[in-house]
DODO-244306 format. One record per atom (N, C-alpha, C): atom name; x, y, z. Coordinates in Angstrom, 2 decimals, always signed. Layout:
> name; c1; c2; c3
> CA; X; Y; Z
...
END
This chain:
> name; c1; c2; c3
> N; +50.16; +32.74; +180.43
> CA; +49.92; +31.33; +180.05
> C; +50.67; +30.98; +178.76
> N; +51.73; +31.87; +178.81
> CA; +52.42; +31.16; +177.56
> C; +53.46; +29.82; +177.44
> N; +54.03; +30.00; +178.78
> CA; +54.66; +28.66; +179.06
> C; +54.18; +27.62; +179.39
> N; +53.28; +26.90; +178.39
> CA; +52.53; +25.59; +178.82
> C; +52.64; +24.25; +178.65
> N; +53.46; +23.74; +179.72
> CA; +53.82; +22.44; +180.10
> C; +53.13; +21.42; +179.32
> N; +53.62; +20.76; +178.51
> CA; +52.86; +19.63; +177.79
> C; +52.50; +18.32; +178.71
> N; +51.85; +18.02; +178.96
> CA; +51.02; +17.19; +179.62
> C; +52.04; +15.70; +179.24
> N; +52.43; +15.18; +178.21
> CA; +52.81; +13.95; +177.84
> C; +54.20; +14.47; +177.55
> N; +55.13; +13.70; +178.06
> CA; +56.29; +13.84; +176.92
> C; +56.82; +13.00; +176.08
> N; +56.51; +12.94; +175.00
> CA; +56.18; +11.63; +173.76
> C; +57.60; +11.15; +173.40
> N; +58.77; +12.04; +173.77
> CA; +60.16; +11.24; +173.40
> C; +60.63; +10.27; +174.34
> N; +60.39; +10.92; +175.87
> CA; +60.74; +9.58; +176.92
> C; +59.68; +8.74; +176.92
> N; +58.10; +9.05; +176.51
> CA; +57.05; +7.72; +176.91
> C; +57.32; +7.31; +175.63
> N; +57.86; +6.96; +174.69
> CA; +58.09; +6.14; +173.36
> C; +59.70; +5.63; +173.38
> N; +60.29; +5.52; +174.13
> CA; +61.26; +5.54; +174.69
> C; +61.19; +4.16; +175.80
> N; +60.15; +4.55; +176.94
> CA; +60.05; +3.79; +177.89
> C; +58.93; +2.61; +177.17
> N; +57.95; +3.04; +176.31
> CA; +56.99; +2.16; +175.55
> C; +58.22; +0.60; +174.61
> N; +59.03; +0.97; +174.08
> CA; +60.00; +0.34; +173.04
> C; +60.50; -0.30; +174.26
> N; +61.13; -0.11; +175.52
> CA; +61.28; -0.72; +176.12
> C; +60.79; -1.97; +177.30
> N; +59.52; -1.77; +177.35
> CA; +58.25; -2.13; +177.76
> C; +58.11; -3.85; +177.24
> N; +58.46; -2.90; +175.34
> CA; +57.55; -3.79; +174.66
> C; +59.30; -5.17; +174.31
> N; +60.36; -4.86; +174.44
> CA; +61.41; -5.65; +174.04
> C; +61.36; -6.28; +175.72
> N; +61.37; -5.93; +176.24
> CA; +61.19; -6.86; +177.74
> C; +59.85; -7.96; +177.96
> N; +58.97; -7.46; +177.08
> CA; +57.38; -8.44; +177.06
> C; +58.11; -9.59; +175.79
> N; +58.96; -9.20; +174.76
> CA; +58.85; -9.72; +173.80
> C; +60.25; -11.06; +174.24
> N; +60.93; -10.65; +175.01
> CA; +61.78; -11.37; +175.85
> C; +61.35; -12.40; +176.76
> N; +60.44; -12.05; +177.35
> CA; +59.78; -12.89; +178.06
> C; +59.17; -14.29; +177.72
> N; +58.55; -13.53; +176.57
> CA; +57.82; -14.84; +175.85
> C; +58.61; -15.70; +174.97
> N; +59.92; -14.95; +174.49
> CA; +60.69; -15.75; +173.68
> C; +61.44; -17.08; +174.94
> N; +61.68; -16.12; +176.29
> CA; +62.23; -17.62; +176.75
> C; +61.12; -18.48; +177.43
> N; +60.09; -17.99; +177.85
> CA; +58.96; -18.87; +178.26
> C; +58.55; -20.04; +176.71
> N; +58.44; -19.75; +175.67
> CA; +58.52; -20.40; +174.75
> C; +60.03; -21.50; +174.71
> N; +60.84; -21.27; +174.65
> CA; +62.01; -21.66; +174.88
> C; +62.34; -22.96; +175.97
> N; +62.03; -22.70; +177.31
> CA; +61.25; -22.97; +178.32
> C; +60.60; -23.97; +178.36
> N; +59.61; -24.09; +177.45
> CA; +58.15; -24.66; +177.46
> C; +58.64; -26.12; +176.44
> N; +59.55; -25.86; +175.26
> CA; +60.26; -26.61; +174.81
> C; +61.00; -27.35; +175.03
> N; +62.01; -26.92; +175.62
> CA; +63.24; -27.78; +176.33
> C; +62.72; -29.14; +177.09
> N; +61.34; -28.92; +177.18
> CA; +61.41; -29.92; +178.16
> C; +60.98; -31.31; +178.45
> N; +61.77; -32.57; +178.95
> CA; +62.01; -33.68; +178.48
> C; +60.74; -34.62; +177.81
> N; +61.47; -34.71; +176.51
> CA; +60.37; -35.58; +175.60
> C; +60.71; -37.30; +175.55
> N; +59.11; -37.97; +175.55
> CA; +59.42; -38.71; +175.85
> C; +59.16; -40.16; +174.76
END
């Protein structure tokens, strides 16, 4: 039992997390964006 597989691997899930979180943060920047643009009257 000395070779024991770490359960998490914290460099790709912090990795895939940063990416997660710039795609959520994208989202809302153009839904905001979006929500603006639109014709005032």
């Amino acid at each position: 039992m000395s070779s024991v597989l770490p359960l998490v691997n914290w460099s790709n899930g912090i990795i895939m997390i940063a990416v997660f979180a710039i795609v959520v943060v994208a989202l809302v920047i153009a839904l905001l964006i979006f929500m603006n643009s639109g014709t005032k009257d």
